[in-house]
N, C-alpha and C positions, 0 to 999 in steps of 0.2 A: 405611530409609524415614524420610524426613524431612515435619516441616509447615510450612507456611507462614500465616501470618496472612490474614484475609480481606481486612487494607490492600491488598497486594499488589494482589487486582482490587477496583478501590471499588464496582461492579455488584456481586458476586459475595458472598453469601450463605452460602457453603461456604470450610470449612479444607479446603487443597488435600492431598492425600496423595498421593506418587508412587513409585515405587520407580526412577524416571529420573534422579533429581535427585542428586546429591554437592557435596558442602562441603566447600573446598580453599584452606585460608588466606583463609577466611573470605567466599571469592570464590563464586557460585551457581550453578550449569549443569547444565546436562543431558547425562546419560551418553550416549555414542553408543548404539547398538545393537551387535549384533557385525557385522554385516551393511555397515554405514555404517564407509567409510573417508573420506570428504570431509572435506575441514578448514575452517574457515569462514578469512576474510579476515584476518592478524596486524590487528592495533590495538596503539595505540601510547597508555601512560598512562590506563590503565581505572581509575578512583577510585573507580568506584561499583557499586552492584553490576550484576551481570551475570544477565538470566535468559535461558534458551533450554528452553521446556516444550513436550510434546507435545500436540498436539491435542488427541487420546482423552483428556489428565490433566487438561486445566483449560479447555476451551471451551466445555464445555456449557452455565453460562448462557449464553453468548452465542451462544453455536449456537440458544437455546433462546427468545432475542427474537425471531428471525425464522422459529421451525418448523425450521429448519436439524436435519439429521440428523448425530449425533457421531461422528468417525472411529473405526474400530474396531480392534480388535488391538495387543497389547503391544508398544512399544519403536516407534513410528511415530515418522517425525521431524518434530521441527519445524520446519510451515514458515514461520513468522516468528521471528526469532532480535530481542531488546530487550536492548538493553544504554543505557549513559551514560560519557560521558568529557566528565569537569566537570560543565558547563550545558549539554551536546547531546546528548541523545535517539536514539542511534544504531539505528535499524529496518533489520535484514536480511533480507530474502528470499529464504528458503534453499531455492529445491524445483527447480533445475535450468530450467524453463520460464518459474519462477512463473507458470501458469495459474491463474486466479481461480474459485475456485469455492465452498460454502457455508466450509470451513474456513478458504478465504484471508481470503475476510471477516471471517470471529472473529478472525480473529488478527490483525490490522490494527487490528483495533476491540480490542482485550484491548492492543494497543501504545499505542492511543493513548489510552487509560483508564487505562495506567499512568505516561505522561509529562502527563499533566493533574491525576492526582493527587499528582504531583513538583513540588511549588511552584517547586523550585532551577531547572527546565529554564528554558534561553531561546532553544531553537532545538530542531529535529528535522533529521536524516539521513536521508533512504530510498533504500537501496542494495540490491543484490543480490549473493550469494557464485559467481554461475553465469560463468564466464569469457565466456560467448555472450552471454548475454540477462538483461533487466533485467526487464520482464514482455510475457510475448505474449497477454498477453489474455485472453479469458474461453475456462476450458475445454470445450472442443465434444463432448468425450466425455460430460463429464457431462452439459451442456446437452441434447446430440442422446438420451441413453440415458434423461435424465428425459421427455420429449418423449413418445419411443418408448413409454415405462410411464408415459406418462398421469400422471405426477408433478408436476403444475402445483402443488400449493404449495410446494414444493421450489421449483422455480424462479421462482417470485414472493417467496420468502423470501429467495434468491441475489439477484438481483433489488434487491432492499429493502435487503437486507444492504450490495452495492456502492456503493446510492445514499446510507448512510448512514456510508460511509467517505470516498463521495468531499465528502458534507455538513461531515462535520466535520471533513476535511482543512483545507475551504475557511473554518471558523470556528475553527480551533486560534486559541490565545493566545499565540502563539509563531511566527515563521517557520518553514515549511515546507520544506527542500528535496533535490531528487530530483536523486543524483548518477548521473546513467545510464549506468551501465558496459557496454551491450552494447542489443539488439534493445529498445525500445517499440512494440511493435503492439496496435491496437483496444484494449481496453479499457485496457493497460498506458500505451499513448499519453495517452488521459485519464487516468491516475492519476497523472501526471505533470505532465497542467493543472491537475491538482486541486494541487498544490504553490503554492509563492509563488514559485519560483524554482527554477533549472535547469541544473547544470550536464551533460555529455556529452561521450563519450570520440570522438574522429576519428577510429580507426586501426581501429575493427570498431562494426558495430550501425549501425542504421534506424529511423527515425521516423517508422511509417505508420500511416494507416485503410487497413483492407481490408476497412470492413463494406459497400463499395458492390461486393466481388465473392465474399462468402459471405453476402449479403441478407438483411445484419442492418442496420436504420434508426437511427440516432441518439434515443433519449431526447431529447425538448424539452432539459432539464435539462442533459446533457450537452454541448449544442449551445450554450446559455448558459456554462459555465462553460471550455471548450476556446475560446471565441471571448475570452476573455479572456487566456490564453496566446498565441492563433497569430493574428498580425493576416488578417482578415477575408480579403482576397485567394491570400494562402497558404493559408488553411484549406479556402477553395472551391475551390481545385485540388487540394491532399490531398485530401480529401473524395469528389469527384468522380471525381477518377482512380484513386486506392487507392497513389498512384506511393509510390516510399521514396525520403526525406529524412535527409540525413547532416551531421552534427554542424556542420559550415564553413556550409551553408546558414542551417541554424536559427540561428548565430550572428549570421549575416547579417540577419535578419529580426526579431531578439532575444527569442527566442521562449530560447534558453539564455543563460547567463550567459556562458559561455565554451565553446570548443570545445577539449575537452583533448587530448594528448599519446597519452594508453593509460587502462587503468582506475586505476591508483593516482593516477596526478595527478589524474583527475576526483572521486576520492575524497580526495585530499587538499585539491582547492582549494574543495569542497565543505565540508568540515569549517572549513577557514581563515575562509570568507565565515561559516559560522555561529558561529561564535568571535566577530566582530563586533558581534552582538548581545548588546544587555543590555536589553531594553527591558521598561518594567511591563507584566502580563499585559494588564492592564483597558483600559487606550488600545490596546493591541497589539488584545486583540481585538473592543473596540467598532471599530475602523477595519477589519475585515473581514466584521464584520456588518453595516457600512455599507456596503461595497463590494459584497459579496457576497448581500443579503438579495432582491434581487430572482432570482440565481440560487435560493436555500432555498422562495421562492414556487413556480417554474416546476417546478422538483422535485415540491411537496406538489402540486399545483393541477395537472398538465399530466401527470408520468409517473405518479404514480399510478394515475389509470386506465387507461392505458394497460398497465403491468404488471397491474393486475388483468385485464384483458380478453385480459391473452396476447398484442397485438401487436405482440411482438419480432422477427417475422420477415415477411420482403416476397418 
C-alpha cells in the first residue's frame, strides 16, 4: 500500500490509500485486477506521471459534491485512465461503452482537477481505449433502475454531475480536444461539443442524437453549447431524425478537425494539433468564458429546474 498526497486531487481533503496502486521506475498505476486482461492504448514518450485509480479508492469527494453513490467492491477498474505526455493532459475512457453515469462523472471531474492544478498543461486529449466506441451516452440501466426505485437524487446528482463536466469542459484554460476513435451517441455526442475541437476516425463509429427515439429532450444548456460545435442546419436534422453521421460528413460541415484514417491516426493527429499549443492559461481562459458564459447562464437559469422537477423525459 502506497500514499498519495492530497495535491494529487486539489478538492479532496483525504490522503488516498489504495492497495491498487504500484510504483515502477518511479512511474504510478494502477494494478490490474486478476480478472482484467485489457490493455489500455501504447503511448509514445510518457514524461510525467501516469495515474489510473479505481473508483471505490479515490471518488468519493467527488461522488460526494453531488449525493453521487461510490462504487463498491475491491479491484473495480478504472474508468477514466489521466496520464501527461509533456504539456497534454491525456484523458482515457476506459469502460468498454463509456456509459456515463454517477462514476463517469467523478472521474471526468477528478481528470480535470488534476490537469488544472498542473500549471505545465497546455492542452487536453479525450480519447477512449474501446476499439468500438468513444462514449454512447448516458447509461439507461442506471437511469431506467434509479427511476424504477424512485432514486431521484441519484439521478439529479448524475444529472448535475454531467452538467458540471460538460461546464468546465467548456471553461478549461487550456484547449480541449476529443480524439473520437469509434461510436459518439447522445450524451457522448455532447461531450464531445463540449471540447474546443475534434478530431474522428472514418473507417468505423457514428455521430448521433437518438434522444428524439428513446424520448429523452435536450437540456436548454445542452442545446446552447452542441449548436456551437454542429452548424444550426446539421444539428436540426441530427436532432430531428436521430440519423448517424460519419466522420467525411462532419468534416464536411467542420463540425471535426479532420476525418481520420483508423483510430491511431485520429489519436495521433489529435495529440500533433495539441502539441501546437503553448498559450497563457488566463487569455486562454478569459476567451472562453467570453465565449461561452451565456452557455454557464442557460445551464444555472433554465436546466436547473428543470433537473430538479425530473423532466428528463417526454
Amino acid at each position: 500500500m502506497i500514499e498519495l498526497a492530497p495535491a494529487w486531487f486539489p478538492k479532496s481533503q483525504h490522503v488516498l490509500r489504495t492497495p491498487f496502486i504500484k510504483v515502477t521506475n518511479g512511474r504510478i498505476a494502477a494494478a490490474p485486477s486478476s480478472s482484467d486482461t485489457r490493455q489500455p492504448p501504447a503511448r509514445r514518450d510518457v514524461t510525467q506521471v501516469y495515474v489510473n485509480l479505481s473508483v471505490a479508492d479515490c471518488r468519493t469527494p467527488v461522488l460526494a459534491r453531488f449525493g453521487m453513490q461510490q462504487a463498491r467492491g475491491p479491484g473495480t477498474m478504472a474508468i477514466i485512465e489521466y496520464e501527461t505526455q509533456g504539456k497534454i493532459a491525456v484523458v482515457t475512457m476506459n469502460n468498454a461503452e463509456n456509459k456515463q453515469n454517477p462514476e463517469f462523472a467523478a472521474g471526468m471531474l477528478s481528470a480535470l482537477d488534476q490537469a488544472e492544478a498542473d500549471k505545465s498543461i497546455k492542452a487536453m486529449v479525450i480519447t477512449s481505449s474501446d476499439e468500438k466506441n468513444w462514449s454512447q451516452g448516458v447509461d439507461l440501466n442506471f437511469l431506467n433502475a434509479a427511476l424504477k426505485e424512485q432514486r431521484h437524487d441519484d439521478i439529479k446528482g448524475f444529472m448535475c454531475g454531467m452538467n458540471e463536466v460538460f461546464s468546465r469542459l467548456l471553461l478549461a484554460p487550456f484547449p480541449v480536444i476529443a480524439a473520437i476513435n469509434g461510436h459518439a451517441f447522445g450524451n457522448g455526442a455532447m461531450l464531445a461539443c463540449a471540447c474546443d475541437f475534434r478530431f474522428m476516425r472514418s473507417d468505423r463509429g457514428y455521430f448521433c442524437f437518438p434522444e428524439v427515439d428513446i424520448c429523452i429532450p435536450f437540456l436548454p444548456g445542452m442545446i446552447a453549447f452542441v449548436k456551437t460545435a454542429v452548424p444550426y442546419h446539421l444539428f436540426n436534422d441530427m436532432k430531428l431524425t436521430g440519423r448517424r453521421v460519419g466522420a467525411p460528413e462532419l468534416e464536411k460541415h467542420y463540425v471535426i478537425e479532420a476525418a481520420c484514417t483508423d483510430a491511431q491516426e485520429t489519436f495521433d493527429k489529435a495529440m500533433e494539433f495539441a502539441a501546437t499549443f503553448d498559450k497563457a492559461r488566463g487569455i486562454f481562459g478569459e476567451h472562453k468564458r467570453r465565449l461561452h458564459g451565456h452557455i454557464l447562464d442557460v445551464m444555472e437559469n433554465e436546466d436547473k429546474p428543470l433537473i430538479e422537477a425530473l423532466k428528463l423525459m417526454a
